[in-house]
N, CA, C and O atoms as a printed pandas DataFrame, in Angstrom:
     atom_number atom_name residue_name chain_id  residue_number  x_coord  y_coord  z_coord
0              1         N          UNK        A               1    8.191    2.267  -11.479
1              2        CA          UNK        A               1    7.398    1.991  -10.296
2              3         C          UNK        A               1    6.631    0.701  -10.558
3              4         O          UNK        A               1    5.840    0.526  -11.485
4              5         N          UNK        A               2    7.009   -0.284   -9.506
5              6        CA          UNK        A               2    6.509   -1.659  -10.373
6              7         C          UNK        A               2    5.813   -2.548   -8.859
7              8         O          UNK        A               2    6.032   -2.270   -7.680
8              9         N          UNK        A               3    5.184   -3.349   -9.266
9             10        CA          UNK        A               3    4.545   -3.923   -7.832
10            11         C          UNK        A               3    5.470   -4.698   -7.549
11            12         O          UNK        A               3    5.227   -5.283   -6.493
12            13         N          UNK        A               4    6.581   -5.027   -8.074
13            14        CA          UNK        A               4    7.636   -6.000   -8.079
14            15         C          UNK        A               4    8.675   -5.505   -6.390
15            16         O          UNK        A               4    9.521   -6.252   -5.898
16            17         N          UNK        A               5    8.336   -4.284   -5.882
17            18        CA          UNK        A               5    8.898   -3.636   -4.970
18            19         C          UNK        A               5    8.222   -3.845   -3.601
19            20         O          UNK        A               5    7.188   -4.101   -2.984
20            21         N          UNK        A               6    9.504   -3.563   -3.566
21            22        CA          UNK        A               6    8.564   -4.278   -1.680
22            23         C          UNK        A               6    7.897   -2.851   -0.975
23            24         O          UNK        A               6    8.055   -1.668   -1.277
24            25         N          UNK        A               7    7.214   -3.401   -0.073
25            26        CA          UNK        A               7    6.346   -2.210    0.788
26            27         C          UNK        A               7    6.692   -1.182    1.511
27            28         O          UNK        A               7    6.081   -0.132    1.710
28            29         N          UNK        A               8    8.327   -1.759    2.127
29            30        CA          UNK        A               8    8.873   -0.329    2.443
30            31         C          UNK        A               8    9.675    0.614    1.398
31            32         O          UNK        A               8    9.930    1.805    1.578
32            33         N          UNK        A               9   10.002   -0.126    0.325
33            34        CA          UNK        A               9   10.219    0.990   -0.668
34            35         C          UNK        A               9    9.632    1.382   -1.784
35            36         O          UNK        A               9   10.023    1.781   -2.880
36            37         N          UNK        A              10    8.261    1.119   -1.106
37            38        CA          UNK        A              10    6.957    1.887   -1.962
38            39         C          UNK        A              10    7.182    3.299   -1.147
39            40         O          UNK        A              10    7.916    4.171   -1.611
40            41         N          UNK        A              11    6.449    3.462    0.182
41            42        CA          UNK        A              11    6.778    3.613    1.588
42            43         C          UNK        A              11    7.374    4.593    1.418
43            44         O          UNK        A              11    6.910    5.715    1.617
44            45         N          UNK        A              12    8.809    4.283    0.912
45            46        CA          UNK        A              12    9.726    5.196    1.041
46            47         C          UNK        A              12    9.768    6.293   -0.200
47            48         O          UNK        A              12    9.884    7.519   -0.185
48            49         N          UNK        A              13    9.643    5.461   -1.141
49            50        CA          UNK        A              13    9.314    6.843   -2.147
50            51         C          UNK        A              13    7.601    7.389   -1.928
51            52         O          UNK        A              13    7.298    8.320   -2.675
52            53         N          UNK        A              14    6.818    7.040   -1.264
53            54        CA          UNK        A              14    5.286    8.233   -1.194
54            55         C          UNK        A              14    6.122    8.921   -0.128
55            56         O          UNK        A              14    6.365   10.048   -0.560
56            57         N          UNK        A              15    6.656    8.761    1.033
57            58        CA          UNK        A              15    7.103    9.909    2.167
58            59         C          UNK        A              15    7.863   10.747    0.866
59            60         O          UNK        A              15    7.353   11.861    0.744
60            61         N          UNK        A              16    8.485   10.598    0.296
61            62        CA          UNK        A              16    9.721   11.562    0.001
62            63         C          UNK        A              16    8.778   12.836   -1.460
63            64         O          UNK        A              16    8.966   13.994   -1.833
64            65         N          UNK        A              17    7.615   11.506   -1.895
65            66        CA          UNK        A              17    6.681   12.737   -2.767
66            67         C          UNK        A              17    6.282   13.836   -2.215
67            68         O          UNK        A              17    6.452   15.000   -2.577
68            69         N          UNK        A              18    5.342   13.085   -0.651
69            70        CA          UNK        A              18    4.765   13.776   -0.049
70            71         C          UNK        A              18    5.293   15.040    0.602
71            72         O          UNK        A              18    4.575   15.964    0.982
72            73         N          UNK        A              19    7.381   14.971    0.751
73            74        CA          UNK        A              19    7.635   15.960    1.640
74            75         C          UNK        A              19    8.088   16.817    0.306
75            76         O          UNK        A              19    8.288   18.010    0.537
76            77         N          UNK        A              20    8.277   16.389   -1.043
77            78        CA          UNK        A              20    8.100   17.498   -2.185
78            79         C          UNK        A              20    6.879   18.369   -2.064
79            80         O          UNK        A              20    6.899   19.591   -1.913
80            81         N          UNK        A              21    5.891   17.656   -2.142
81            82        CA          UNK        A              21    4.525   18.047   -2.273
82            83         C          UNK        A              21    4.899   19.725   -0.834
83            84         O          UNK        A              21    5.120   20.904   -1.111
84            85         N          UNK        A              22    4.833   19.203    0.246
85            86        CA          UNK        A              22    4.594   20.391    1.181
86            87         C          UNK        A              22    5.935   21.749    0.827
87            88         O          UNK        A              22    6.092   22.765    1.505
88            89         N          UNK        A              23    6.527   21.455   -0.078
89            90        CA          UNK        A              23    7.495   22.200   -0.460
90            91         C          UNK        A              23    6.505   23.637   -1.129
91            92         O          UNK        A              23    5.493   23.594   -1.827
92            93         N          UNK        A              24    7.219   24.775   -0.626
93            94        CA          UNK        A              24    6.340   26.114   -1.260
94            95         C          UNK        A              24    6.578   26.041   -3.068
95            96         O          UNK        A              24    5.897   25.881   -4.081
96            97         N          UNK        A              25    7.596   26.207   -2.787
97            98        CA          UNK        A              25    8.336   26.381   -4.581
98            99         C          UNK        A              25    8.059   25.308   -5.538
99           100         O          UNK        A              25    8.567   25.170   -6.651
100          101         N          UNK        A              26    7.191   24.570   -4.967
101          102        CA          UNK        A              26    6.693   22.918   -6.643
102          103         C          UNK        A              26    5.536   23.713   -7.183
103          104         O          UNK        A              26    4.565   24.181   -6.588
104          105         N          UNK        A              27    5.936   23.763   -8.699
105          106        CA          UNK        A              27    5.186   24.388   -9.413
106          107         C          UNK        A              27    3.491   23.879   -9.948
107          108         O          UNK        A              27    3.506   22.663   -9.753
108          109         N          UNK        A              28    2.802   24.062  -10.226
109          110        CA          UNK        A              28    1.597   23.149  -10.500
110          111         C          UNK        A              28    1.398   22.314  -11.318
111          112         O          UNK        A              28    0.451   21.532  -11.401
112          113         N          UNK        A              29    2.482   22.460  -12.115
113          114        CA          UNK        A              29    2.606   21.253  -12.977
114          115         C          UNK        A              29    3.270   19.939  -12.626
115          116         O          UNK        A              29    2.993   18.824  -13.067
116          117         N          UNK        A              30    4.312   20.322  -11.642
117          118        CA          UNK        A              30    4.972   19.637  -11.734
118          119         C          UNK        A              30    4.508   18.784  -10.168
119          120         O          UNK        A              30    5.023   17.712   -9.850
120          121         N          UNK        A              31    3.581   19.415   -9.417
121          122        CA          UNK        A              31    3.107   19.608   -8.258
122          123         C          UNK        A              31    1.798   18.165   -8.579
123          124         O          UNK        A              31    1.478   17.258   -7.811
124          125         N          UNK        A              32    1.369   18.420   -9.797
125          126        CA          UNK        A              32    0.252   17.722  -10.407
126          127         C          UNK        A              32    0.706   15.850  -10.588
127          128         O          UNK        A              32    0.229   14.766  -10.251
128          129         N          UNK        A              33    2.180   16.494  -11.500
129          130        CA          UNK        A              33    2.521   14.687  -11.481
130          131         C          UNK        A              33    3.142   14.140  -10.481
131          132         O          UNK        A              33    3.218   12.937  -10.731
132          133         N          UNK        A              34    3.672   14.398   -9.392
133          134        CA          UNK        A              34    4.135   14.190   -8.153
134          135         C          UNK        A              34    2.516   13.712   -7.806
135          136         O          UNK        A              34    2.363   12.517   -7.553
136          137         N          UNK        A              35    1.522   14.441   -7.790
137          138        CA          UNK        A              35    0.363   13.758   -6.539
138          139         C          UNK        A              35    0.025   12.861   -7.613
139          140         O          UNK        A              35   -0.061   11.864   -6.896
140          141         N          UNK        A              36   -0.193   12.494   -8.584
141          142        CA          UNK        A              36   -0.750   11.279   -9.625
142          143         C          UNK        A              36    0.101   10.080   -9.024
143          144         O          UNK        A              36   -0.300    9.101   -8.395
144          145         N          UNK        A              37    1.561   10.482   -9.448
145          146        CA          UNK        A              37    2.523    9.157   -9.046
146          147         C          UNK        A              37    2.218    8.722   -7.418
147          148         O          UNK        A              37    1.910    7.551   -7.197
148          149         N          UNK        A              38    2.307    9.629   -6.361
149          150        CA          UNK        A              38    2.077    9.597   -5.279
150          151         C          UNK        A              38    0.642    8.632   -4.818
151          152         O          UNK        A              38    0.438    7.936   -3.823
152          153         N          UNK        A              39   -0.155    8.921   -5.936
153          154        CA          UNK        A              39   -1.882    8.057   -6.160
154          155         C          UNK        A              39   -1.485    6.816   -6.262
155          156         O          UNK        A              39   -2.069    5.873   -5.729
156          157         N          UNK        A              40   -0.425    6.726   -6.982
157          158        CA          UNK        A              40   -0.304    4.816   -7.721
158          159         C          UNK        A              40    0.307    4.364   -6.892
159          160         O          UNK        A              40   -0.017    3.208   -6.618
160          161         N          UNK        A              41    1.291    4.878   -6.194
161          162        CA          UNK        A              41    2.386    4.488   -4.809
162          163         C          UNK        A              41    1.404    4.161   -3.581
163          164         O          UNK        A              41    1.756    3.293   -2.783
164          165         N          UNK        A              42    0.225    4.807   -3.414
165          166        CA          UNK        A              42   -0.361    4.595   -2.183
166          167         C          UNK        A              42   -0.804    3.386   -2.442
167          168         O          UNK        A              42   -0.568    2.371   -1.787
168          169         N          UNK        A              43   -1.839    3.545   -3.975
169          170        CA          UNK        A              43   -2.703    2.135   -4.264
170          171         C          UNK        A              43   -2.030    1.162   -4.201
171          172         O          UNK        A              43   -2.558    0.203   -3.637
172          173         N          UNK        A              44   -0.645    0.985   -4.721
173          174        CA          UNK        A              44    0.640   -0.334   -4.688
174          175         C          UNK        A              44    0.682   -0.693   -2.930
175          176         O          UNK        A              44    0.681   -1.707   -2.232
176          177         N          UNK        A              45    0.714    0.657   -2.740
177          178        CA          UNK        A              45    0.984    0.162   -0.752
178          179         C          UNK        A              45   -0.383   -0.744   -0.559
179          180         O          UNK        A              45   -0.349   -1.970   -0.454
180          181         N          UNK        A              46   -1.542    0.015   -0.530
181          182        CA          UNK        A              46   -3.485   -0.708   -0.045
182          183         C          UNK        A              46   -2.543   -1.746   -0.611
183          184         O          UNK        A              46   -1.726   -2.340    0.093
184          185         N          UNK        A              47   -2.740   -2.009   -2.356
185          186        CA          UNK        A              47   -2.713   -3.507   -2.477
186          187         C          UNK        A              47   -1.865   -4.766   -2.137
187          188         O          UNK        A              47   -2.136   -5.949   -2.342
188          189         N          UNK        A              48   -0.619   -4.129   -1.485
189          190        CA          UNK        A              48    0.141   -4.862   -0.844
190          191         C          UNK        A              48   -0.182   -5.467    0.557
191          192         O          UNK        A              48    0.014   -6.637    0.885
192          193         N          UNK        A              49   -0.780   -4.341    1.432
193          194        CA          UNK        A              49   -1.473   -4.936    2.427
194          195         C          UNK        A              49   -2.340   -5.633    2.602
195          196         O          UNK        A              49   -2.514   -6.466    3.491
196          197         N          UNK        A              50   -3.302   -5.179    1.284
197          198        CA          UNK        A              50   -4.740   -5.899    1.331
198          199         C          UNK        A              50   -3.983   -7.801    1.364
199          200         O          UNK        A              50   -4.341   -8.741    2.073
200          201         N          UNK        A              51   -2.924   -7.748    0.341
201          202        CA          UNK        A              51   -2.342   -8.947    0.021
202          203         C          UNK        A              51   -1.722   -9.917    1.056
203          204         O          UNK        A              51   -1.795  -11.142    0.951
204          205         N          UNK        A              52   -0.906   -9.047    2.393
205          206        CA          UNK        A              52   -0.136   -9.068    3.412
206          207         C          UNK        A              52   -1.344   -9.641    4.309
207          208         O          UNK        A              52   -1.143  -10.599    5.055
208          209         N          UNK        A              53   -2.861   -8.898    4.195
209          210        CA          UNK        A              53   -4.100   -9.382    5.414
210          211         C          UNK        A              53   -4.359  -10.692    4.839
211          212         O          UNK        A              53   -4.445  -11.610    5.654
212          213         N          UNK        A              54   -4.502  -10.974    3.611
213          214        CA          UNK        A              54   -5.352  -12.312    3.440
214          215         C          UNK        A              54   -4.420  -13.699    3.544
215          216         O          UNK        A              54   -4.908  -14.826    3.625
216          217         N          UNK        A              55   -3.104  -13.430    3.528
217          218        CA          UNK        A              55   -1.974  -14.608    3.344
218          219         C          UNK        A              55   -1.780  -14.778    5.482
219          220         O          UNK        A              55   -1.160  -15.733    5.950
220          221         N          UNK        A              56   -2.396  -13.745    6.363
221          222        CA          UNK        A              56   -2.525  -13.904    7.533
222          223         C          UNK        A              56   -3.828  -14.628    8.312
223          224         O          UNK        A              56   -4.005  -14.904    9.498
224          225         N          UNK        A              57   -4.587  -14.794    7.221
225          226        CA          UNK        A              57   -5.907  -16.018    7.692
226          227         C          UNK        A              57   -5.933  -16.773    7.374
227          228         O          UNK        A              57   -5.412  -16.933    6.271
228          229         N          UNK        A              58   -6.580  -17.948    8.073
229          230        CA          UNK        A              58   -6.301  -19.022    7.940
230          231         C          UNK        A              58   -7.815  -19.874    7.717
231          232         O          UNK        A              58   -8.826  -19.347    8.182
232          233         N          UNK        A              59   -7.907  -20.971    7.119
233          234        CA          UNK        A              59   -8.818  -21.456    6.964
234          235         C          UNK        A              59   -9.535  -22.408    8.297
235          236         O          UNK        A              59   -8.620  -22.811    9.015
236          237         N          UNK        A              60  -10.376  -22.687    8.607
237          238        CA          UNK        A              60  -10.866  -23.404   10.325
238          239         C          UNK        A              60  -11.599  -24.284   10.392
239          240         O          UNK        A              60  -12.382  -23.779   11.196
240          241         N          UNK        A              61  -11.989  -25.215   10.194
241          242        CA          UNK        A              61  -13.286  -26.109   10.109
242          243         C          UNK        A              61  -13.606  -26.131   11.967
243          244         O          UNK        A              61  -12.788  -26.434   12.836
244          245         N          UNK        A              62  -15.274  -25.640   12.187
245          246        CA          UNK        A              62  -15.780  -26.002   13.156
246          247         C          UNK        A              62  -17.117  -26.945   13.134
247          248         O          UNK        A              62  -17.812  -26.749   12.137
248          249         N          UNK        A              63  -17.485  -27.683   13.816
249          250        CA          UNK        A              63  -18.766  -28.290   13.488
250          251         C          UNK        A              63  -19.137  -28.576   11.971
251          252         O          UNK        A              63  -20.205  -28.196   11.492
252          253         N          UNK        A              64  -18.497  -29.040   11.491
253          254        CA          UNK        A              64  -18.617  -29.210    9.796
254          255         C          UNK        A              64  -18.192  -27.951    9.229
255          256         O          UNK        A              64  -17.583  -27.981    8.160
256          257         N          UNK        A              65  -18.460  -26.704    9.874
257          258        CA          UNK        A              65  -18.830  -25.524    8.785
258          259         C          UNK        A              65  -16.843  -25.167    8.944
259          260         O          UNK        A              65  -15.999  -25.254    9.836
260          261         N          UNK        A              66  -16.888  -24.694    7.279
261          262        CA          UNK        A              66  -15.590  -23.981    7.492
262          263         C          UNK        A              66  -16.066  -22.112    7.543
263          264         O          UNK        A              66  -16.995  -21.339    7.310
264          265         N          UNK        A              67  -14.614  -22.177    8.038
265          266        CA          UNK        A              67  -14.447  -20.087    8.087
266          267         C          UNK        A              67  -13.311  -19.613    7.952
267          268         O          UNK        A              67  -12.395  -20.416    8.130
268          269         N          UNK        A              68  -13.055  -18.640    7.714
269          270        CA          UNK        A              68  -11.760  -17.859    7.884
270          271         C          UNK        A              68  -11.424  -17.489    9.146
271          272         O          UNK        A              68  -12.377  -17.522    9.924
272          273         N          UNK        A              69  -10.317  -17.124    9.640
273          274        CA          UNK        A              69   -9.548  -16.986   10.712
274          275         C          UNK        A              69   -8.953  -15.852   10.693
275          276         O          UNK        A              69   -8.712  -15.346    9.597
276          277         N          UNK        A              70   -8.512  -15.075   12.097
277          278        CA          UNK        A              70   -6.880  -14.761   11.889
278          279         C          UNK        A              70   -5.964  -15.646   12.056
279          280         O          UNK        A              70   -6.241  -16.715   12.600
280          281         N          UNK        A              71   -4.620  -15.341   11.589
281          282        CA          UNK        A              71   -3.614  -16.901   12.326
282          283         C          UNK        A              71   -3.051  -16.786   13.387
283          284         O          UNK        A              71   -2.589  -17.763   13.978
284          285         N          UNK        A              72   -2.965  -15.335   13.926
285          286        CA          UNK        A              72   -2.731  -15.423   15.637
286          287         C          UNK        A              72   -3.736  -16.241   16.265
287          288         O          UNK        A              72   -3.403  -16.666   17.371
288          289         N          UNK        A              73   -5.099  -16.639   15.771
289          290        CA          UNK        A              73   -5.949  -17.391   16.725
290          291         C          UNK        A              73   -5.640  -18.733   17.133
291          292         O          UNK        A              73   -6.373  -19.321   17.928
């Protein structure tokens, strides 16, 4: 599991933990490292987005002062 992966197949392996997880028969052990891995898969997703929001603003100079943007603006 590496950040080297893109976002939908982070994505795609937390859905497929998560539909283990609601499974009756996952034992607690094994129930335990499924939600840990499932922890690092989400955080890889946040930090991908967080990464995905800031490469979407843009820098602006108004009246001398600069700011950040969105880049749809």
């Amino acid at each position: 599991m590496g950040n080297n992966k893109k976002f939908i197949e982070l994505m795609s392996e937390l859905e497929n933990i998560v539909s283990e997880l609601e499974k009756d028969d996952l034992d607690i052990e094994e129930g335990l490292i499924k939600f840990e891995k499932g922890l690092k898969l989400f955080r890889l997703c946040q930090e991908k987005l967080n990464n995905i929001e800031a490469k979407t603003k843009v820098l602006k100079e108004e009246n001398g002062e600069f700011f950040l943007s969105d880049l749809e603006d």
